[in-house]
N, C-alpha and C positions, 0 to 999 in steps of 0.2 A: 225128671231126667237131669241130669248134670251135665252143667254148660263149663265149657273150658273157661279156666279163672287164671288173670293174668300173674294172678300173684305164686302160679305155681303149687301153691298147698291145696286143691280140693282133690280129692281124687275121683278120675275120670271115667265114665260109661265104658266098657271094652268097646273099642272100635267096631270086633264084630257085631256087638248089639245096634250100635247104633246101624250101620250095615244092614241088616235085618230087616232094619224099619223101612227099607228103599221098597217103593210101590211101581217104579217106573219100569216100564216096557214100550219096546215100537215094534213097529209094524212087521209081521211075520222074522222075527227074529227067535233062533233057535232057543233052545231048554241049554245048551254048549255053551250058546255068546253068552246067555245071562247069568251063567255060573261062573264062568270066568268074567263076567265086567261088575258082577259083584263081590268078586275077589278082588279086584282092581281097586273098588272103590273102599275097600276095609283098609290098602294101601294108602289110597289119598285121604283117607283121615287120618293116620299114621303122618302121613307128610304133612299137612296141615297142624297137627300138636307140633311135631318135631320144628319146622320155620317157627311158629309161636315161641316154644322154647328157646330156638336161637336165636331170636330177636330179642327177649327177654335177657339172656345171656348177656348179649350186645350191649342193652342197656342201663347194666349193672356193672360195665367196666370200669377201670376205676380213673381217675382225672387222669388222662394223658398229658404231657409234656409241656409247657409253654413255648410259646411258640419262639425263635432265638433272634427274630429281629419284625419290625413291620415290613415286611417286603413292599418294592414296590413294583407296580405294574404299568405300562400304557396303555391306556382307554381310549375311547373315540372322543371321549371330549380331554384328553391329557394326562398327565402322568395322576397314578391314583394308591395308596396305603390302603395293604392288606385288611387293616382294621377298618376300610372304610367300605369294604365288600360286603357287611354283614346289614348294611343300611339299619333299621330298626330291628332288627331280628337276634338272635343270638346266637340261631344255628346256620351254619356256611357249609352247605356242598359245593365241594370244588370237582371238575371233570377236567384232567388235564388229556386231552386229543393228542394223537401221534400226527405233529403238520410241523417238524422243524424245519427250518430254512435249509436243509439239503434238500426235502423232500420237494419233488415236482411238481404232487399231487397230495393233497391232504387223505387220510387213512379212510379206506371203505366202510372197515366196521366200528372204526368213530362215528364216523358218517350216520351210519344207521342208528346206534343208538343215539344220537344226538337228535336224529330228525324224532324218534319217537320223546326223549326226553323235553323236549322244544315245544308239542302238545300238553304234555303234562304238566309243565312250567309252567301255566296257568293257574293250576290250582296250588301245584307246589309251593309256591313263590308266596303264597298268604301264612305257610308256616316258617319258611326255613328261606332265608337268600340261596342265589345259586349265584355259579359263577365256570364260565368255561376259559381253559388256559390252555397255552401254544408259545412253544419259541420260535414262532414266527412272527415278523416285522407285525403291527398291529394293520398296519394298511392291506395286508394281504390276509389278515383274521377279519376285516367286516367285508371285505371281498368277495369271501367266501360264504360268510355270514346270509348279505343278501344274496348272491345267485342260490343257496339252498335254502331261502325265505325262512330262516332260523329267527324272525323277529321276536320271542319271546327269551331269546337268550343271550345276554351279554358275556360281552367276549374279552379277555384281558390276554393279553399279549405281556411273558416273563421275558423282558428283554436281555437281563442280565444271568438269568437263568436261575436267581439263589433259591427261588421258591423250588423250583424245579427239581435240582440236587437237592434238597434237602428232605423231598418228601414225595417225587415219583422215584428219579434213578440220581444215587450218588455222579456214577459217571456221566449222566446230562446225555441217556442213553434215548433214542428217540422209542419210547414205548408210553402207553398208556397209564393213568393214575386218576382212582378216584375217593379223594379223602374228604373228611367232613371235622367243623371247627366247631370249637362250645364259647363263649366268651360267659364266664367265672367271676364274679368283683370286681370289674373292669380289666382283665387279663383275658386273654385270648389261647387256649389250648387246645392242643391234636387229640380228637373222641376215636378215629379210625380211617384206617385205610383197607381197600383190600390188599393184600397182600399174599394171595396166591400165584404161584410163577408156574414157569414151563416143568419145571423141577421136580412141580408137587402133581401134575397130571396121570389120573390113571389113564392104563394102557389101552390102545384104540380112540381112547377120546383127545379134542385139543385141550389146550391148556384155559382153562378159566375159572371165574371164581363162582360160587352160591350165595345166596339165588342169581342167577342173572340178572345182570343190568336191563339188558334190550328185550322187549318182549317178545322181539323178533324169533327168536330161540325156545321160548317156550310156548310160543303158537306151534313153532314146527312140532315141537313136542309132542304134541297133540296127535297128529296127521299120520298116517299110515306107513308114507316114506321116514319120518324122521326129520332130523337135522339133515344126515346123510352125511358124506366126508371126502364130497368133492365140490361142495358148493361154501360159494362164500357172496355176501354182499357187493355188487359194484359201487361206483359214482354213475353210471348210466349203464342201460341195459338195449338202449337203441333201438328203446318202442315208440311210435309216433304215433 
């Protein structure tokens, strides 16, 4: 049988065959559900090539941008150069959080993927540096840091704002941003960002990009209700 090959060129089992080959049943479930949940799953092998393709895509873009200055940041131990985020590594995800210094309260659904990103960071961190950013005072980024026990994620506060404009919102608009850096021959250049807005949303759904960030979203997915489209993540939900 033919195994998906990253290089794109083999050509692949029809999804319904492999489909076919599913042995699994539970417990008094109908001759209905198992027709339609194996249609379902002819679907998620379809979605499964398709992410492989566009991660493939992704990693065949071509050298983006250098970067147009070392930014600088404040850290918890002092002021620190863009170039020095990438520690031993080459590749730098950045997650810039909606918590600018107007805001009262740092953003729900940063929050959430943060907390789940903050587990992962564990293992992530042996491939690729990370790095989370805020134009908020640094004092009130490890603040927050520790009261949501984010200990696996360092925190950089853009105090001057240039990284910000120049690679979440031009206008230093308090929304979300998550781009990733390549360092080239000792140059440091822009591989990606999402860059799907409100703009690009279809109708009924909110605005966000693929695959999702948080996996919060695609557990829901899973579940019977959905997402749904009157719920959204708190900072507390005021169970004790």
């Amino acid at each position: 049988m033919s195994r998906v090959d990253l290089s794109g060129t083999e050509t692949l089992v029809p999804a319904e065959q492999l489909a076919a080959a599913n042995r699994a049943h539970f417990p008094n479930e109908s001759a209905e559900y198992r027709a339609a949940r194996n249609a379902l799953l002819v679907e998620e092998i379809k979605l499964r090539r398709q992410l492989e393709r566009l991660a493939r895509q992704r990693r065949a873009l071509p050298l983006g941008g250098e970067i147009p200055k070392d930014f600088e940041f404040a850290s918890e131990t002092g002021p620190v150069r863009f170039s020095h985020l990438f520690g031993d590594k080459t590749t730098l995800l950045v997650y810039s959080m909606m918590f600018g210094p107007q805001r009262k309260a740092p953003c729900p659904s940063c929050t959430s993927f943060l907390s789940s990103w903050n587990g992962t960071a564990v293992n992530l961190r042996e491939r690729v540096a990370i790095a989370v950013t805020a134009r908020s005072p640094i004092d009130r980024l490890l603040a927050y840091k520790q009261e949501r026990g984010f200990l696996n994620l360092p925190f950089y506060s853009d105090t001057s704002g240039e990284y910000t404009r120049a690679y979440v919102s031009a206008d230093d608009a308090d929304i979300p941003g998550f781009s990733i850096f390549t360092k080239r021959g000792g140059l440091i250049h822009h591989f990606y960002s999402g860059e799907m807005s409100g703009a690009m949303a279809d109708p009924g759904q909110d605005s966000r990009g693929a695959p999702d960030a948080d996996p919060l979203w695609l557990m829901l997915d899973l579940t019977p209700e959905g997402r749904g489209s009157d719920w959204y993540p708190k900072l507390d939900y005021g169970h004790k």
